[in-house]
Backbone bond lengths (Angstrom), bond angles and torsions (degrees), N, CA, C in turn:
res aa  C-N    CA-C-N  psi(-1)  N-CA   C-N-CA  omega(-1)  CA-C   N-CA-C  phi
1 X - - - 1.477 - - 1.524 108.76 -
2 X 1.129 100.08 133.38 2.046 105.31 170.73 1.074 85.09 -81.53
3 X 1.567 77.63 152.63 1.583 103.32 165.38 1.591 114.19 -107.69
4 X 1.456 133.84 140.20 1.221 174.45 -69.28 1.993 86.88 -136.32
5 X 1.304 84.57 86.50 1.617 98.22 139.22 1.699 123.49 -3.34
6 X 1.635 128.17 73.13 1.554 103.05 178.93 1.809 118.33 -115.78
7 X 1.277 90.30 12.03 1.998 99.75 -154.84 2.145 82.18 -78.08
8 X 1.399 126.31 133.59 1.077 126.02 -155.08 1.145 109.53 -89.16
9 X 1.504 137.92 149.28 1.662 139.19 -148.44 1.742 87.93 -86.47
10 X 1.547 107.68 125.18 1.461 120.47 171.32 1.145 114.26 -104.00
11 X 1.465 124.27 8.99 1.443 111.14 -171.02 1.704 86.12 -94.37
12 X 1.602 75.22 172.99 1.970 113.21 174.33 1.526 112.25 -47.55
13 X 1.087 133.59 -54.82 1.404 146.32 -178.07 1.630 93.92 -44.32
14 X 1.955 122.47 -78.28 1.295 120.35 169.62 1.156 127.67 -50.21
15 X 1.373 128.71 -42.54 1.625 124.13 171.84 1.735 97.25 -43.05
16 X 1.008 133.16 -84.55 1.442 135.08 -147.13 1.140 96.58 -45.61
17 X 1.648 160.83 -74.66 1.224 104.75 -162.09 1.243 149.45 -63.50
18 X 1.567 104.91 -26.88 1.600 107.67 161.58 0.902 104.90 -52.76
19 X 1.887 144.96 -62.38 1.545 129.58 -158.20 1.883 99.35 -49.91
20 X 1.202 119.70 -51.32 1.477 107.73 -168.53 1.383 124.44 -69.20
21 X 1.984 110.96 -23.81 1.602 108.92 164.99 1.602 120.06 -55.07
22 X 1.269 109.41 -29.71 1.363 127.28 173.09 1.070 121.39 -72.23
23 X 1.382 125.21 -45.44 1.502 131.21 157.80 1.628 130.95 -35.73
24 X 1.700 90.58 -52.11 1.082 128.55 -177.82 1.725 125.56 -66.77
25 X 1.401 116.55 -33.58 1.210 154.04 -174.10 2.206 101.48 -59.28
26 X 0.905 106.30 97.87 1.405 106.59 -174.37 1.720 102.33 -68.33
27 X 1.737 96.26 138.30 1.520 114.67 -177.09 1.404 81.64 -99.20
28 X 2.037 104.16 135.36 1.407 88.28 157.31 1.714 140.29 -78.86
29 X 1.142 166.12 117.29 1.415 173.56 -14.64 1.531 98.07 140.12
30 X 1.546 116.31 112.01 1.447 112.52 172.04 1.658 90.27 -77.73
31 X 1.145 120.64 108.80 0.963 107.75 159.72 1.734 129.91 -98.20
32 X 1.761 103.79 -17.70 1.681 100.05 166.67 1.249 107.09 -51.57
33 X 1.697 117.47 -52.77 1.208 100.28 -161.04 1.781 121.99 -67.56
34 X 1.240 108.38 -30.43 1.509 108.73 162.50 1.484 122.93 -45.09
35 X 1.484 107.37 -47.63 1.685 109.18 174.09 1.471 113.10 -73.01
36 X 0.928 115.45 9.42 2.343 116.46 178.98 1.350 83.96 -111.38
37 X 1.872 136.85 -36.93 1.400 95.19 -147.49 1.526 77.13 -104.16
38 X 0.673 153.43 29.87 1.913 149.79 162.94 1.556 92.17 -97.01
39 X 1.004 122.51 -46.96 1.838 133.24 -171.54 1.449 95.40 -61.41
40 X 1.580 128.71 -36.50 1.201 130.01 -165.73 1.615 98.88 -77.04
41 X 1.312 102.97 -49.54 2.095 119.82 -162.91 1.244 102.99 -72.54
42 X 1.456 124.08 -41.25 1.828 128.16 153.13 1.738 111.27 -32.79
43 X 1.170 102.04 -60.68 1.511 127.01 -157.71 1.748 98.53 -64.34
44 X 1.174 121.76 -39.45 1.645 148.18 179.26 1.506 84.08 -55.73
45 X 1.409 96.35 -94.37 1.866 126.73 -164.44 1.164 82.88 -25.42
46 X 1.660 143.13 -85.06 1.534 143.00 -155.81 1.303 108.38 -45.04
47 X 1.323 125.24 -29.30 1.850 108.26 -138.95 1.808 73.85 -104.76
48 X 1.435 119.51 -34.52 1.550 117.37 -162.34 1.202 100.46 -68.88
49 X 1.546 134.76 -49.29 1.300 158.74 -135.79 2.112 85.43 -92.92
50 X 1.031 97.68 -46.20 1.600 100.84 -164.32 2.074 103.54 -74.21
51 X 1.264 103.25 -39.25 1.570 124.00 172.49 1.884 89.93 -52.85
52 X 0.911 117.42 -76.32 1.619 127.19 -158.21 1.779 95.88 -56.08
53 X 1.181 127.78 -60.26 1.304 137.97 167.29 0.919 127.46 -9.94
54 X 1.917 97.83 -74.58 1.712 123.68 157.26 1.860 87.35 109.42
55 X 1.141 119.04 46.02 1.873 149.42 178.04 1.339 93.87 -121.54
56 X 1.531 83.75 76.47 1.520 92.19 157.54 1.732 130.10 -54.03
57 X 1.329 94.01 -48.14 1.560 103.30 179.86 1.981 117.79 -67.53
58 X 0.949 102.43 -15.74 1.197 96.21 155.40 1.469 127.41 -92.01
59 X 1.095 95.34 -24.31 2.188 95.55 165.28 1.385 82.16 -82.47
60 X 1.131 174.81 -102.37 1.540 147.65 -118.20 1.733 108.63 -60.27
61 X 1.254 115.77 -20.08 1.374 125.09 -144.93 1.572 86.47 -96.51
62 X 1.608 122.75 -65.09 1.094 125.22 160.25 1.580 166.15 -37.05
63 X 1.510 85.47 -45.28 1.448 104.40 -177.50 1.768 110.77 -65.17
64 X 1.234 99.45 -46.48 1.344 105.53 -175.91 1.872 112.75 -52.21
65 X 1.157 93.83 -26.29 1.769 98.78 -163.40 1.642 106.39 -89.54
66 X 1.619 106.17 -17.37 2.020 95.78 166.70 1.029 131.69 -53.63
67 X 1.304 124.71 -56.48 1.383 132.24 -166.22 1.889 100.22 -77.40
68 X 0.761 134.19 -57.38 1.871 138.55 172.01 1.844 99.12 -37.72
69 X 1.268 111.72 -41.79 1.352 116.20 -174.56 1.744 99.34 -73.26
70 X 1.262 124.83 -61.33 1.389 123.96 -161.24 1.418 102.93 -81.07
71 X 1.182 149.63 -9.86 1.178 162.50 115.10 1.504 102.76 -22.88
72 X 0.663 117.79 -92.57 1.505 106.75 -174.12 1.038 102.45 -53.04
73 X 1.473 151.59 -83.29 1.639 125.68 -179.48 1.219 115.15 7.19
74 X 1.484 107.14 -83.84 1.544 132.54 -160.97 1.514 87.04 -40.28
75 X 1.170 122.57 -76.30 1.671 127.11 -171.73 1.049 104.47 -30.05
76 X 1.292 120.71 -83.57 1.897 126.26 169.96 1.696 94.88 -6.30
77 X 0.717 117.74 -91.70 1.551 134.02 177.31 1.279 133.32 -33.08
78 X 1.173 119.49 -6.00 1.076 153.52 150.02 2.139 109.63 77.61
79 X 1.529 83.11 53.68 1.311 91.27 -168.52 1.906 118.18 -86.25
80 X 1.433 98.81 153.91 1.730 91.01 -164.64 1.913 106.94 -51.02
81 X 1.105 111.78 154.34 1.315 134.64 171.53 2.243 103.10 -35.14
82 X 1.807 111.54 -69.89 0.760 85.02 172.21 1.534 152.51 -68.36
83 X 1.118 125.74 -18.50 1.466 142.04 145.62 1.834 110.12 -34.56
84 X 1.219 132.09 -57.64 1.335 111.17 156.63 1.382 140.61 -68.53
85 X 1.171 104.85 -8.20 1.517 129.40 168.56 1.455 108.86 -61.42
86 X 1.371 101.33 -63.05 1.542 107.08 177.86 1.443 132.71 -74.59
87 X 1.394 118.09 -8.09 1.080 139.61 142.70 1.023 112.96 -69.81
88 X 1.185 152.85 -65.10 1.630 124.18 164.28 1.391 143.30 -17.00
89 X 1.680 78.12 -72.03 1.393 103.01 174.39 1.616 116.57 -41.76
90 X 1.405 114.04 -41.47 1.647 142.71 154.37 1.605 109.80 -17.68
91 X 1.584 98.62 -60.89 1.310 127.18 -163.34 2.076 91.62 -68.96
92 X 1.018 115.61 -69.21 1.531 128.26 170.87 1.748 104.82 -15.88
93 X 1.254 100.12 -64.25 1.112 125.76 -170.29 1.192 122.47 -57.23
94 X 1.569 114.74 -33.62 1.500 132.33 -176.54 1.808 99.95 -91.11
95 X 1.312 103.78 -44.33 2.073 100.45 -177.37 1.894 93.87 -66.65
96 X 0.984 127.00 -40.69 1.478 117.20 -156.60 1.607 86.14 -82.90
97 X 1.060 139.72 -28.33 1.600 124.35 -175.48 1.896 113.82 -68.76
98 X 1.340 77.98 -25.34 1.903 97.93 -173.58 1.876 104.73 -58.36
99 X 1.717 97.67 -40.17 1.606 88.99 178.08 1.520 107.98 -94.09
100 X 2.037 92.04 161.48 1.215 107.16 -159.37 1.725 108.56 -94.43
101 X 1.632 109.33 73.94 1.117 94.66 -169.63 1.970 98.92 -146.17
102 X 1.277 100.78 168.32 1.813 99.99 168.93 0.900 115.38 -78.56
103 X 1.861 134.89 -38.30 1.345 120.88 174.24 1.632 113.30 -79.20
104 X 1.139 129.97 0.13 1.280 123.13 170.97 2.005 116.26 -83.58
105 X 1.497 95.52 -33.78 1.504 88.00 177.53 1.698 109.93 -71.99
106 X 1.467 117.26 -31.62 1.475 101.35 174.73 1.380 113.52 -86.28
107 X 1.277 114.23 -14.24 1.877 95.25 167.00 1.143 83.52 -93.58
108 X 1.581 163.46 74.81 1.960 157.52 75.03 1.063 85.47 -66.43
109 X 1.100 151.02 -82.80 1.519 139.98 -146.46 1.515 104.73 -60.43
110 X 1.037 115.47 -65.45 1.777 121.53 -179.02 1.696 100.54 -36.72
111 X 1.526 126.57 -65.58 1.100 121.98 165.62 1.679 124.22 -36.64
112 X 1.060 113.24 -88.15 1.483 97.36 154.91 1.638 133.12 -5.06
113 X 1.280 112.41 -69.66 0.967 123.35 179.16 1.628 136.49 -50.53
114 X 1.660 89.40 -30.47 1.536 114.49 158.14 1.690 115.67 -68.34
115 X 0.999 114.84 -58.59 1.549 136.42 140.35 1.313 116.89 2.58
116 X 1.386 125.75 -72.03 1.161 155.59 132.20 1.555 116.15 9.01
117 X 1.547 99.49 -80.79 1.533 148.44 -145.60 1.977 82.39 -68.65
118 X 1.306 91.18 -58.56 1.720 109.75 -168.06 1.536 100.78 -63.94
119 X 1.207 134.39 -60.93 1.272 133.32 -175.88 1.668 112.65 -62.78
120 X 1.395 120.81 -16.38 1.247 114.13 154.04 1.713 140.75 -100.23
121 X 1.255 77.73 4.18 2.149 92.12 162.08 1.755 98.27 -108.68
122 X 0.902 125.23 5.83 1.434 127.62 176.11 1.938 98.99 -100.61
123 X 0.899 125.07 -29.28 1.584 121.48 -170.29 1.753 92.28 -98.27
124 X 1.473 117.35 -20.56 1.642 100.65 165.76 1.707 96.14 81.69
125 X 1.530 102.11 -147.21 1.484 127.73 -162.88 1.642 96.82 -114.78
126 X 0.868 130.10 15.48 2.168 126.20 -172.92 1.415 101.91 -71.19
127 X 1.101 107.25 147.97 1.400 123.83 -168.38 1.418 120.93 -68.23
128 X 1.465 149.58 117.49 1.487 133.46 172.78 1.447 92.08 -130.85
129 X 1.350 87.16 174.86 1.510 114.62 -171.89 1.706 130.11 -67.29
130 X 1.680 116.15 94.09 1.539 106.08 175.73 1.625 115.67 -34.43
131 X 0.860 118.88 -62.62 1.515 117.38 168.47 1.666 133.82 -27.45
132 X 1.685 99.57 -47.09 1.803 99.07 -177.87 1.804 99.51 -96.34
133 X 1.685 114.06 -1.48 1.590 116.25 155.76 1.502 105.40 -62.11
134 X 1.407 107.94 -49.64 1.829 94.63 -147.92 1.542 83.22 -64.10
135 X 1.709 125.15 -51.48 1.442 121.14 -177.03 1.468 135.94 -34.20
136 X 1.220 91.31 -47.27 1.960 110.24 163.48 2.040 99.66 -66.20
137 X 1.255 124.26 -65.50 1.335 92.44 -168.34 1.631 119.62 -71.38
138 X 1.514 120.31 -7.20 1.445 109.97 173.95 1.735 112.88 -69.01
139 X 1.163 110.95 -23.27 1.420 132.66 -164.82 1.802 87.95 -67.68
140 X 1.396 113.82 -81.54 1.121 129.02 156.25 1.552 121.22 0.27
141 X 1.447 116.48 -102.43 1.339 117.15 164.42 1.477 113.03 -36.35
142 X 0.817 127.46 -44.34 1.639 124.96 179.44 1.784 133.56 -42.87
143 X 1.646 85.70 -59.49 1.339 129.60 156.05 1.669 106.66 -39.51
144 X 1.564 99.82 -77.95 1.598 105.19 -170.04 2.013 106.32 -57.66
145 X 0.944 111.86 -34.45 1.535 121.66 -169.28 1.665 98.69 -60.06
146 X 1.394 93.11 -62.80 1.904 103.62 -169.44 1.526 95.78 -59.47
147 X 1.349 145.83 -40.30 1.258 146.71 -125.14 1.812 88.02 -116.15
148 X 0.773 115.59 -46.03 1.859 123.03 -168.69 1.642 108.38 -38.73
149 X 1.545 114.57 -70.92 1.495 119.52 165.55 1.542 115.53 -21.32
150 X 1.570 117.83 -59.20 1.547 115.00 -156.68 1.315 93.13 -103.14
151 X 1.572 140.04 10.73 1.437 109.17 155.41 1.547 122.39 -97.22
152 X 1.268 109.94 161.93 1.519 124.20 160.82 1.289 125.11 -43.03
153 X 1.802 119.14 117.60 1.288 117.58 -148.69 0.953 91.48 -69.83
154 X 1.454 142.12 -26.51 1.839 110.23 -179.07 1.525 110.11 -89.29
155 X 1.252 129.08 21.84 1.768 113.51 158.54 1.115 96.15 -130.47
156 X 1.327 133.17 71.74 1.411 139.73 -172.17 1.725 78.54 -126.99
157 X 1.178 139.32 -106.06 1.428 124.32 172.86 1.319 137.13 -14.03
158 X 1.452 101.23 -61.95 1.695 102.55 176.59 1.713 103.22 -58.02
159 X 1.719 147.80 -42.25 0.993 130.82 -170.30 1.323 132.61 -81.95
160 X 2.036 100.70 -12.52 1.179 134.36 -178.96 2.215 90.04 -75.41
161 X 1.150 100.02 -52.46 1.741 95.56 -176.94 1.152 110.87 -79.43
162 X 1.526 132.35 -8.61 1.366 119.96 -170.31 1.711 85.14 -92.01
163 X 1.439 126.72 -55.22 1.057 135.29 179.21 1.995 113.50 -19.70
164 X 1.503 66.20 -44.44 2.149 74.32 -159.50 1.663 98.81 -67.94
165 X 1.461 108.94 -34.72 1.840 98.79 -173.71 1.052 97.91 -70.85
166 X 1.457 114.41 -62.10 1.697 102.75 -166.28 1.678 121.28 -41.59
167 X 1.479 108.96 -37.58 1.956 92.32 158.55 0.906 133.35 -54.27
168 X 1.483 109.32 -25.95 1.471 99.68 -174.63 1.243 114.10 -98.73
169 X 1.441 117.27 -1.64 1.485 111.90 154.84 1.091 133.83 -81.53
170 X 1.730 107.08 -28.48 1.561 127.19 167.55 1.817 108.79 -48.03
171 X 1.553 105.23 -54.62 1.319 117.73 169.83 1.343 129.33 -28.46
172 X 1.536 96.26 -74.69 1.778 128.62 -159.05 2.114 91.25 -63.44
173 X 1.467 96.98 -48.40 1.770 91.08 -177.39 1.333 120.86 -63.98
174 X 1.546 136.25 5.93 1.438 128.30 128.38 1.146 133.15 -20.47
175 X 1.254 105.34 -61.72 1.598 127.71 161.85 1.330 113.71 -0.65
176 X 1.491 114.47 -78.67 1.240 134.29 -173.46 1.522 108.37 -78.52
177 X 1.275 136.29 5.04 1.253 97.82 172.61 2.085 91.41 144.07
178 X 1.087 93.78 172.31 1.821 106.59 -164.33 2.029 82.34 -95.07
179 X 1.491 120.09 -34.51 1.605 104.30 178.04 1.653 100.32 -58.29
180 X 1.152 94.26 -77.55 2.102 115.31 -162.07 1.864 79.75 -41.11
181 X 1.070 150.15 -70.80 1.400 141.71 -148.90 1.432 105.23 -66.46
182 X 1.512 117.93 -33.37 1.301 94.53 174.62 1.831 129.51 -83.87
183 X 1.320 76.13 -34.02 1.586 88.40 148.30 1.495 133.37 -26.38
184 X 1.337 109.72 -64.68 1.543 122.92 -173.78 1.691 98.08 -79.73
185 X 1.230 129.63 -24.85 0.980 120.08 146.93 1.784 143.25 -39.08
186 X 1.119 107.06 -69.22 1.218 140.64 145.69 1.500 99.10 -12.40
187 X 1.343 113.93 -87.69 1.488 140.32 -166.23 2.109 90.81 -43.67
188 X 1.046 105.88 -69.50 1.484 109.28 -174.39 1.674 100.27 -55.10
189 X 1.010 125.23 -42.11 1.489 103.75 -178.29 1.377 114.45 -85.82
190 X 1.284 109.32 -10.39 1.573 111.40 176.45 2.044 107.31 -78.26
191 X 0.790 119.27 -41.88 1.607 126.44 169.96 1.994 110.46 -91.06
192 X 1.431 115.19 6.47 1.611 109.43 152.45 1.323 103.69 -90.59
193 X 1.669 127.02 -12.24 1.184 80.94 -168.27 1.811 96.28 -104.67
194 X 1.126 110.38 -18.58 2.014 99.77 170.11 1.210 94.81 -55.71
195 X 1.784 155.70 -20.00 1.049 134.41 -178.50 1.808 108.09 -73.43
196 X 1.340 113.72 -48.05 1.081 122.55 -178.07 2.042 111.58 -48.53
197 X 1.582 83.66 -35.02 1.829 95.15 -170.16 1.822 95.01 -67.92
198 X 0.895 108.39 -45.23 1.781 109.55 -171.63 1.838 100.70 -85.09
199 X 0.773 123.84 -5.03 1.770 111.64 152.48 1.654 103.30 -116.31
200 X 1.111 131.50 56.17 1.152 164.30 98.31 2.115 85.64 79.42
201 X 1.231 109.25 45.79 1.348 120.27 135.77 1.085 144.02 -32.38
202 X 1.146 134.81 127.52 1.684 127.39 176.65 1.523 106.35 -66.33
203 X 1.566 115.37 148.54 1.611 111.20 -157.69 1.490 96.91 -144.45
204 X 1.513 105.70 144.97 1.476 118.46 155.10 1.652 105.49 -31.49
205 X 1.615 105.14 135.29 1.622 111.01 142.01 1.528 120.57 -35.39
206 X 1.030 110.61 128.27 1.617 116.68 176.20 1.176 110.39 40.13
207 X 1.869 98.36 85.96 1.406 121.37 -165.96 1.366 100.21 -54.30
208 X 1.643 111.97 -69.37 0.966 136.29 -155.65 1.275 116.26 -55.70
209 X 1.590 115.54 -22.59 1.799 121.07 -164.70 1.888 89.68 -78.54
210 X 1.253 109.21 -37.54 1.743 102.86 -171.81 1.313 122.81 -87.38
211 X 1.393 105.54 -6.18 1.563 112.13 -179.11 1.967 81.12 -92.04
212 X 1.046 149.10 -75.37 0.980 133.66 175.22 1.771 139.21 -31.98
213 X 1.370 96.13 -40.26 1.481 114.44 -175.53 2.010 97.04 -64.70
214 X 1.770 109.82 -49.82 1.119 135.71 161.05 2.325 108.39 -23.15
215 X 1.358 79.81 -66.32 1.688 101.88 -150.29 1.774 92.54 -64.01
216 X 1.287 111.51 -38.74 1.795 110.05 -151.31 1.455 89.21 -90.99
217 X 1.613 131.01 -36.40 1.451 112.35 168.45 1.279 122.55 -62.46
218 X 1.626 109.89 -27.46 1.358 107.76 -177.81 1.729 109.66 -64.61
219 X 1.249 124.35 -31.46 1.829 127.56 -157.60 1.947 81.92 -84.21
220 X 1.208 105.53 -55.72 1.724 111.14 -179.93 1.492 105.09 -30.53
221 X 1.381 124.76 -78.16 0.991 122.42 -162.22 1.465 125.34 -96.96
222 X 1.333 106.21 9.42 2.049 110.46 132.37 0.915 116.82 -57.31
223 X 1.480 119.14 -63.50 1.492 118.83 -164.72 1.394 118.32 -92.34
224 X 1.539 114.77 25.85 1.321 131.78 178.52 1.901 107.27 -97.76
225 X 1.924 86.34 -40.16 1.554 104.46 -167.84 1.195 121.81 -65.01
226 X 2.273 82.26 -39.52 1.843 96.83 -167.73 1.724 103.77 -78.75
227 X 1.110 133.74 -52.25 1.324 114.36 149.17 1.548 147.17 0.67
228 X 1.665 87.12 -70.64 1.842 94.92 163.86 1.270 112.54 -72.50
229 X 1.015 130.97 -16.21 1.691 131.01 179.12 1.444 114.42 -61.10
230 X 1.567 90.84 -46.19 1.456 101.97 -174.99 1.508 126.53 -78.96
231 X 1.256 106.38 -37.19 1.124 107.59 154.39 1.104 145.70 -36.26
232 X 1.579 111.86 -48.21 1.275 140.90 -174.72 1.429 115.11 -81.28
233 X 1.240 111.42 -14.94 1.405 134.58 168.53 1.430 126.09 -92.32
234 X 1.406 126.00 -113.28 1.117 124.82 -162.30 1.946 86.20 -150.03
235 X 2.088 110.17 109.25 1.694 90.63 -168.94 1.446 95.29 -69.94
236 X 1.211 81.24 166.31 1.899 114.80 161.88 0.805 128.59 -177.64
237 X 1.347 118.12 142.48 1.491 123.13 -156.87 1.723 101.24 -117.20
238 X 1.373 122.71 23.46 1.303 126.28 172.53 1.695 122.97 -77.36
């Protein structure tokens, strides 16, 4: 008597049903997070679309709802604590700019500024470039020099100090990556140019659509960078 056939069938005929259980086999699909960051790019399209228009009430309607939207993404995503922090704080920053008042733009800036604070204990000690430093602080001094004359003697300090972090957050987010760096880029030219608007500068057509168009790529592609960073690293959601 032979004994019993056990070496396992390799042909084509046997492969296929395993290849199709496998086929077949559902991947799970973040799909919340897909529905926040479309909710976010909706939320964009309206507030930009409404800016260009000159619908106001839809930039009131909007603005408020970006940062709460990409914030939650990030979460979905399981992104560190400070990175939604600073997206909030973002969010703070955007309702207090909305009112028409002097203590509301420096508690937006103060918010921000916290904002700031968080996105640079979030990038740590990682290495960037002496070179695109010295570039960021000539930019800087430059900025503050040309800008000093046409502001209001009482935010002549506060924009001169808000000025200085935001480089160095604009800076430090190199760190992570050509997204997060352009990002922090972004972010600094998106708040030079409301500086330029309040020392009463000559300005792009539809100031407001590019200081915005500016601001929402800039939060995007932080929290696009800090993401891939992490990933690419070691995750954590601490």
């Amino acid at each position: 008597m032979n004994a019993p056939d056990t070496t396992p069938d390799t042909t084509p005929a046997a492969a296929a049903p395993r290849t199709a259980l496998l086929a077949s086999t559902p991947t799970p699909a973040p799909t919340l997070s897909r529905v926040l960051l479309g909710a976010f790019l909706l939320a964009a399209a309206v507030d930009l679309g409404s800016l260009l228009a000159g619908a106001e009430t839809g930039h009131l309607v909007a603005k408020p709802l970006l940062m709460p939207l990409l914030a939650a993404y990030a979460a979905t995503r399981g992104a560190p604590k400070l990175l939604v922090l600073a997206l909030l704080l973002g969010w703070g920053g955007d309702v207090l700019l909305l009112l028409d008042a002097d203590w509301a733009f420096l508690a937006g800036m103060g918010s921000f500024a916290l904002g700031h604070v968080c996105y640079l204990t979030l990038f740590g000690r990682r290495r960037t470039s002496p070179a695109l430093g010295a570039l960021y602080a000539a930019a800087l001094a430059g900025t503050v020099v040309a800008l000093w004359p046409g502001l209001p003697a009482d935010l002549r300090i506060p924009v001169a100090g808000y000025s200085l972090l935001l480089t160095a957050m604009a800076y430090r987010a190199s760190s992570l990556g050509v997204l997060a760096g352009t990002g922090g880029a972004l972010f600094l030219l998106s708040d030079t140019l409301i500086a330029t608007g309040i020392a009463e500068w000559p300005q792009l057509p539809a100031p407001d659509f590019w200081v915005m168009l500016t601001y929402i790529a800039a939060q995007y592609l932080l929290t696009a960078g800090g993401l891939k960073a992490m990933y690419g690293e070691r995750r954590t959601t601490s």
